[in-house]
PALUM-650397 format. One record per residue: y, x, z of N, C-alpha, C in turn. Coordinates in steps of 0.2 Angstrom, whole numbers, padded with zeros to 4 digits, always signed. Each point is the difference from the previous one (the first is absolute). Layout:
! PALUM-650397
YXZYXZYXZ/...
This chain:
! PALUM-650397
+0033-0040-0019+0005+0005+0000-0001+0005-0006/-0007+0001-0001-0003+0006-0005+0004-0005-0007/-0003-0005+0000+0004-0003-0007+0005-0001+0000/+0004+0001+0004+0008-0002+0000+0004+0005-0003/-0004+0007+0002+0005+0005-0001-0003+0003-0007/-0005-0004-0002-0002+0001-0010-0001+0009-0001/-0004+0003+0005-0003+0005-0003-0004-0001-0002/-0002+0008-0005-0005+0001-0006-0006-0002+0003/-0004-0001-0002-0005-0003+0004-0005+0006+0000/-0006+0000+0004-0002+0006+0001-0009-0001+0001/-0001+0006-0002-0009-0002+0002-0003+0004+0003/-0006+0003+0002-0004+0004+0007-0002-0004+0005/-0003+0003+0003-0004+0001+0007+0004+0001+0005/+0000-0004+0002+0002-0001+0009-0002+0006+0007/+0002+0003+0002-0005+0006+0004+0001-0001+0008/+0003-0008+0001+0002-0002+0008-0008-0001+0002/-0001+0001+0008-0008-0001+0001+0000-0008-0002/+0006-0005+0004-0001-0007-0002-0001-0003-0007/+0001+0005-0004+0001-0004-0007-0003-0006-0002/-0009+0002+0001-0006-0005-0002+0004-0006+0003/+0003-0002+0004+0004-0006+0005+0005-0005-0005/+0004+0005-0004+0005-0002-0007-0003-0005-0001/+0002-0008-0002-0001-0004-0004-0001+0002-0007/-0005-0001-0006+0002+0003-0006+0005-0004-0002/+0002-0006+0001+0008+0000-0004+0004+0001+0001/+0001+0006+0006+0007+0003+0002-0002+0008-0003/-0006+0000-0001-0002+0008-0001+0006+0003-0005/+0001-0003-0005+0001+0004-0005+0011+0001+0003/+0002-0006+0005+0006+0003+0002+0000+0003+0003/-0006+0002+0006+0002+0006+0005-0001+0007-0002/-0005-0002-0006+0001+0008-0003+0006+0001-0003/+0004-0005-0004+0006+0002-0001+0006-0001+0003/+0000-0002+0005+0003+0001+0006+0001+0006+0002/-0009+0004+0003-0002+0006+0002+0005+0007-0004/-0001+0001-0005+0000+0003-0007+0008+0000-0001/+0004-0006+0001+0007+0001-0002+0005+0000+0008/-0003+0003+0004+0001+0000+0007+0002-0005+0007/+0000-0005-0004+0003-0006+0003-0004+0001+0008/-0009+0000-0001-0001+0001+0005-0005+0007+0002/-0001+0002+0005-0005+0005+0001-0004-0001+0003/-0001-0004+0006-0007-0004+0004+0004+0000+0007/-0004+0003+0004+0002-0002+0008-0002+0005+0004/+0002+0005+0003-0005+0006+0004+0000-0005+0008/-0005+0000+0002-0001-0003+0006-0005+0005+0004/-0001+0001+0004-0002+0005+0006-0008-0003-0002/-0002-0005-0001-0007+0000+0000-0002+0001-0005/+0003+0000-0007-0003+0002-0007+0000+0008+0000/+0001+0003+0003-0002+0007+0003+0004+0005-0006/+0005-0001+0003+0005+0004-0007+0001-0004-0006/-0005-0004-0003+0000+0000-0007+0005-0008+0001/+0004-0001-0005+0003-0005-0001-0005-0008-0003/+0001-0004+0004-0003-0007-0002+0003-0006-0006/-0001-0004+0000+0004-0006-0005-0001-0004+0005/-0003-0004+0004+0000-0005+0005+0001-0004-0007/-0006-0003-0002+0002-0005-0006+0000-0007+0005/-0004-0001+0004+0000-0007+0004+0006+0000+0007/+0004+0006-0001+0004+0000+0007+0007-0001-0004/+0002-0003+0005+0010-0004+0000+0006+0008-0003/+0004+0000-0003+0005+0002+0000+0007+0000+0006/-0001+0003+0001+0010+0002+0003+0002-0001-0001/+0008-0002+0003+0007+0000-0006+0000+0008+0001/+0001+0006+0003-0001+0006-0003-0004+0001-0005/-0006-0001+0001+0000+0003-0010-0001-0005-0003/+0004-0005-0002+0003-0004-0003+0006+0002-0004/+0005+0004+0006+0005+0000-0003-0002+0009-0002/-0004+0003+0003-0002+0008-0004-0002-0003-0008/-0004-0005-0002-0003-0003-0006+0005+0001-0004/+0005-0005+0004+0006-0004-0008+0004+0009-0001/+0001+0002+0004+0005+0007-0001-0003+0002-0004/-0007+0002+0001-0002+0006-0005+0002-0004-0007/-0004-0005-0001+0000-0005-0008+0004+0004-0002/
């Protein structure tokens, strides 16, 4: 989806607690994902307020279809 919608490509530091979990060959599109808004992580009741990425967890059609909008 990150490469579909061809934004600028972006670099930084991730600051999700799961991050270290990112595959490093996706790293460089969820930071520009992160960065050009497409996503913001996931607030779940156990991450204790902070927002997650659930790098090894399934997607919803809900933020599936929140992803394509933002693009």
């Amino acid at each position: 989806m990150v490469r579909a919608a061809k934004p600028a490509s972006a670099s930084g530091e991730l600051t999700f607690p799961d991050a270290a979990a990112i595959d490093d060959r996706a790293r460089k599109d969820v930071i520009t994902a992160v960065k050009g808004g497409i996503v913001d992580g996931c607030q779940r009741p156990t991450s204790g307020g902070c927002p997650t990425f659930r790098p090894q967890g399934h997607v919803t059609r809900a933020e599936a279809v929140v992803a394509e909008r933002r693009k």
